[in-house]
N, C-alpha and C positions, 0 to 999 in steps of 0.2 A: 227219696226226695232230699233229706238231710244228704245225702251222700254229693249229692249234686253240688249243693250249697258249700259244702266245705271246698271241695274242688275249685269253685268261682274264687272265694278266700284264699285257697293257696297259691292259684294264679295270678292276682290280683298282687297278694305278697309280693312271691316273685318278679313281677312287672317292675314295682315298686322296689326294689333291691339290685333289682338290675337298673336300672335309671339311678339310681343315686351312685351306683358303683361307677357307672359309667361314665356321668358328669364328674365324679370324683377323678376319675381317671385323664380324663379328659383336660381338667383342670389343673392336674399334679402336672400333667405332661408339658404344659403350655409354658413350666416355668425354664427360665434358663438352667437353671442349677441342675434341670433333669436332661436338658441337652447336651451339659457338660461331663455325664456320667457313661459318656461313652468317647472311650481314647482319640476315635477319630474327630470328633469334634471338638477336644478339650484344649487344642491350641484355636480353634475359634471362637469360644468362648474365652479366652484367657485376654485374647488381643480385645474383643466386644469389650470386657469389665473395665479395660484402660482408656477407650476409646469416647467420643465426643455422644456417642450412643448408649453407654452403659446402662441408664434408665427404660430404653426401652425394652420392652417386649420382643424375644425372638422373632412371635409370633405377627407382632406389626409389619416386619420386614419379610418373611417367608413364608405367610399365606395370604390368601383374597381376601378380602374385608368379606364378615357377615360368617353366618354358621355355613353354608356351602364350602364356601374357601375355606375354613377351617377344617370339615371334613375330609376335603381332596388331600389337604396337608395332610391331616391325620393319618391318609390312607397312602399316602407316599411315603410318609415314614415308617409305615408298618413295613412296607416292602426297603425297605434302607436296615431300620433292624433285621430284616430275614438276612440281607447281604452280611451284616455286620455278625449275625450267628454263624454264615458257611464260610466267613473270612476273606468275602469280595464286597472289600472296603477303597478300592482306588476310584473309584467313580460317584461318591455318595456328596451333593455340592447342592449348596442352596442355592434356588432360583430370586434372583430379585429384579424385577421389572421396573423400568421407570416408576411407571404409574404409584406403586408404592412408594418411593422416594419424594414423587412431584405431590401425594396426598399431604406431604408433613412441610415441605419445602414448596410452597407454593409459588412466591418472589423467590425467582432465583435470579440470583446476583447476574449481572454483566461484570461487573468491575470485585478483583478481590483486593479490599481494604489492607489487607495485611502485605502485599506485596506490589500491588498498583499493576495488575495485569491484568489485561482484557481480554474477558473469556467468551464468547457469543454464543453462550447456552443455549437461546434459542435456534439458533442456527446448526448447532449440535441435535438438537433435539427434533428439528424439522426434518434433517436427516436420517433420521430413526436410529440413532443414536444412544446405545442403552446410557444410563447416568452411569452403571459400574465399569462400564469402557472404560473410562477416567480415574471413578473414584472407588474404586475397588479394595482400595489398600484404606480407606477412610475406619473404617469398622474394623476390619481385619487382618489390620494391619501389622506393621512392629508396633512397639510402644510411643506413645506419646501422641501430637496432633500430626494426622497422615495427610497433607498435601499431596498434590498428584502435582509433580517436578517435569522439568524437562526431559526425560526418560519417559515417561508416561505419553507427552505430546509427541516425542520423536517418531511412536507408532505409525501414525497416521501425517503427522503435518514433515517438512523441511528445515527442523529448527535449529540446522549448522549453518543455514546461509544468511548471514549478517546484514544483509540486502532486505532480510524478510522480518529481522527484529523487531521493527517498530509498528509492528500489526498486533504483535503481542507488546510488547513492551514500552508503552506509551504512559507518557507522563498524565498523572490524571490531578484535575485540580477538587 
C-alpha cells in the first residue's frame, strides 16, 4: 500500500515540475531577446528595437490573442526551429493579420498629419486588404520612422499620372 502511495507522490512531483518548466519555458520564449537569438531573425528584431513598436511584445503581433493562439504559435515555432537546425531557413516569416494591428489601432486615421495625404484605410480594408500590404517596412524596417512612400503605393494604384494627384494629395485644413 505504502508502495502505491509513494508512486501517486512521485507523479504528482513530476506533474508539478513539468508545469512549472513549461510555463517557464513558455515564458522565457515569448521574450524578444529569445527571438533575437537566432541569426535569421536577428535583423528583425534589430529593426523591431528602432522602430515605433519596440515596447511591444513579439508576441502581441505574431500569435492570436488568449493561450490557444499562443500555443499554435508555440507550435509553429517549434517546427521553424527544426528548419533552423537542418539549415532550411529561407522560408521562416512571421504572420501578421490585420485583425492584430486593427486590435491596437482601432481609429485608423483617413488623413496622415505628418504629410497631408489621404489614405481611405477603410477602403483598403473593405477590400481585404492585409495592413502589412502597405506597412510592412513599419516594424521591420530600415532605421528610424518607416513610412510607406510612393514606391509602396505605385504597387497597386497609378501614382506617375499627375492627373490622379489630387486624390491622394489633397490639401487638408
Amino acid at each position: 500500500m505504502a508502495h502505491k502511495y509513494v508512486s501517486w507522490k512521485v507523479l504528482i512531483v513530476a506533474l508539478v515540475v513539468v508545469g512549472v518548466l513549461g510555463y517557464g519555458t513558455i515564458k522565457y520564449t515569448e521574450r524578444p531577446k529569445f527571438c533575437a537569438s537566432c541569426h535569421e531573425i536577428e535583423p528583425a528584431y534589430n529593426s523591431w528595437s528602432t522602430s515605433t513598436h519596440d515596447g511591444i511584445n513579439c508576441m502581441e503581433c505574431h500569435a492570436d490573442e488568449g493561450k490557444i493562439g499562443l500555443i499554435k504559435r508555440k507550435l509553429a515555432a517549434s517546427k521553424e526551429i527544426y528548419k533552423h537546425l537542418l539549415g532550411e531557413t529561407e522560408n521562416i516569416e512571421g504572420d501578421v493579420p490585420s485583425e492584430r494591428c486593427i486590435k491596437c489601432h482601432e481609429e485608423i486615421e483617413t488623413v496622415s498629419e505628418s504629410d497631408q495625404i489621404n489614405i481611405p484605410h477603410q477602403k483598403h480594408i473593405g477590400a481585404n486588404i492585409e495592413c502589412t500590404a502597405c506597412h510592412a517596412e513599419v516594424v521591420h524596417g530600415s532605421t528610424g520612422y518607416r513610412s510607406p512612400g510612393m514606391a509602396v503605393c505605385s504597387k497597386c494604384h497609378d501614382v506617375y499620372n499627375p492627373d490622379k494627384c489630387i486624390k491622394c494629395h489633397q490639401k487638408v485644413s
